[in-house]
C-alpha positions as CSV (number, residue, x, y, z in Angstrom):
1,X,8.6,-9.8,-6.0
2,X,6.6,-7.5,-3.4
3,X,2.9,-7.9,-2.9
4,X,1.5,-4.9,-3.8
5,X,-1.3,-4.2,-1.5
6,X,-3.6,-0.8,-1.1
7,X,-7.2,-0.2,1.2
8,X,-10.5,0.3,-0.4
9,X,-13.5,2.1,1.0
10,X,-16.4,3.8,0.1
11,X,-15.1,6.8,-1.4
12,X,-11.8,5.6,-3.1
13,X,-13.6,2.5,-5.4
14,X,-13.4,4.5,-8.6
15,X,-9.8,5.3,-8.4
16,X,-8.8,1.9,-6.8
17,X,-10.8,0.6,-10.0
18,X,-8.5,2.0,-12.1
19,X,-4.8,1.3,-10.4
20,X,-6.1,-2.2,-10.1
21,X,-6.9,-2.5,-14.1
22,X,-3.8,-0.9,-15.3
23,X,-1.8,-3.2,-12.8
24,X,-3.6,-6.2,-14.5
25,X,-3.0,-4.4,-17.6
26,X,0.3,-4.7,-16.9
27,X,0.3,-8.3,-16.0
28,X,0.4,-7.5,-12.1
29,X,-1.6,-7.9,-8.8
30,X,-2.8,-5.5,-6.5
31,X,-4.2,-7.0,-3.3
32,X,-7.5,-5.0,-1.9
33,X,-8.1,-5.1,1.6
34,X,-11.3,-3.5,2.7
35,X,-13.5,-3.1,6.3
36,X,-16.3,-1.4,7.1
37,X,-15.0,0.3,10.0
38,X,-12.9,2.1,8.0
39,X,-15.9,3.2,5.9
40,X,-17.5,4.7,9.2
41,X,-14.5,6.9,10.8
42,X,-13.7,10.6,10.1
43,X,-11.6,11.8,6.7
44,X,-8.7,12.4,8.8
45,X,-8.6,9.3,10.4
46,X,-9.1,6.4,7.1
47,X,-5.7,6.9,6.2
48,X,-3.6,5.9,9.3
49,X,-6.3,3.2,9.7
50,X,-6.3,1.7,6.3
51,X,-2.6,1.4,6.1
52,X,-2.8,-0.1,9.9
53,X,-5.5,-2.8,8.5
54,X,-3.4,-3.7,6.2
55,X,0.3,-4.1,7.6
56,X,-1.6,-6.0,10.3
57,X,-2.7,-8.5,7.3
58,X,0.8,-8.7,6.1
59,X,2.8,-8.6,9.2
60,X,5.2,-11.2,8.2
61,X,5.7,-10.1,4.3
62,X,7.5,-7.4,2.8
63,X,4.9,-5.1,0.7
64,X,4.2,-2.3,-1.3
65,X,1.9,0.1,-0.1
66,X,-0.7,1.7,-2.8
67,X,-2.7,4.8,-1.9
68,X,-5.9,5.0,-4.9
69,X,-4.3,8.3,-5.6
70,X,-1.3,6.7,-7.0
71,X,-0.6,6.2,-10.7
72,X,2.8,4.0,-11.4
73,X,4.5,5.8,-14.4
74,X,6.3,2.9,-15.9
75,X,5.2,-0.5,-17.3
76,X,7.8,-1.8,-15.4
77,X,7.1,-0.3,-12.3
78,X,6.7,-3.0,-9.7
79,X,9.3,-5.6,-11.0
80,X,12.3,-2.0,-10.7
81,X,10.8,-1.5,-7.2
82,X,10.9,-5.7,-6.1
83,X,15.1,-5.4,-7.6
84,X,15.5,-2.5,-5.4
85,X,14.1,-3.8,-2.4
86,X,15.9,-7.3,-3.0
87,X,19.2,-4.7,-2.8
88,X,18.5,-3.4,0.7
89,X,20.9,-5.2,3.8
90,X,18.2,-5.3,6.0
91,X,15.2,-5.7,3.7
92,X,13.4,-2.3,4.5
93,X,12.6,0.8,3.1
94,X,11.8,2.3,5.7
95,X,11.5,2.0,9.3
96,X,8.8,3.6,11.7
97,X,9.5,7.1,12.7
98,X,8.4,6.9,16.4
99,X,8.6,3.1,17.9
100,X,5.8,2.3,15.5
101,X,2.9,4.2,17.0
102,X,-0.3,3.8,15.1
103,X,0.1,7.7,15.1
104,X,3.8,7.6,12.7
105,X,3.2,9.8,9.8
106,X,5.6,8.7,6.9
107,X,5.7,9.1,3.0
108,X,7.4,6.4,0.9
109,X,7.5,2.9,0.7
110,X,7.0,0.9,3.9
């Protein structure tokens, strides 16, 4: 199964709060990663940083990225999304849009 893994920091601990009780609701795991230098750089910047921090962590495991924002609609949510990635030839979702630059803006699962 993928490790489901989001960023926390100062302003998102409310709603990452909640997707981490209804994933243990649900009998899943979301890991938290958390820094303070993410805590300390501009609005615009946290969210190319926090998913950065964590990829870095999990370099060498497949993952789902969680933004606090998120809210998985069914119970069954992470085990259909594990089964789809286990489907994929070459085990991505999808790939960097630019050589992997830090700068890559994307939407989905990476």
């Amino acid at each position: 199964m993928l490790k489901a893994a989001m960023y926390q920091c100062e302003k998102n601990r409310e709603q990452t709060a909640r997707l981490v009780n209804l994933a243990n609701s649900q009998g899943y795991n979301i890991q938290v990663f958390e820094s303070p230098e993410g805590n300390k750089l501009p609005y615009g910047y946290v969210a190319s940083f926090a998913f950065y921090y964590v990829a870095e962590r999990l370099a060498d495991e497949p993952f789902l990225w969680l933004e606090a924002d998120c809210a998985p609609l069914k119970d069954d949510w992470l085990n259909q999304i594990s089964a789809e990635y286990e489907e994929l030839p070459e085990g991505r979702i999808m790939l960097p849009q630019r050589n992997g630059e830090k700068e890559d803006v994307a939407s989905g699962i990476g």
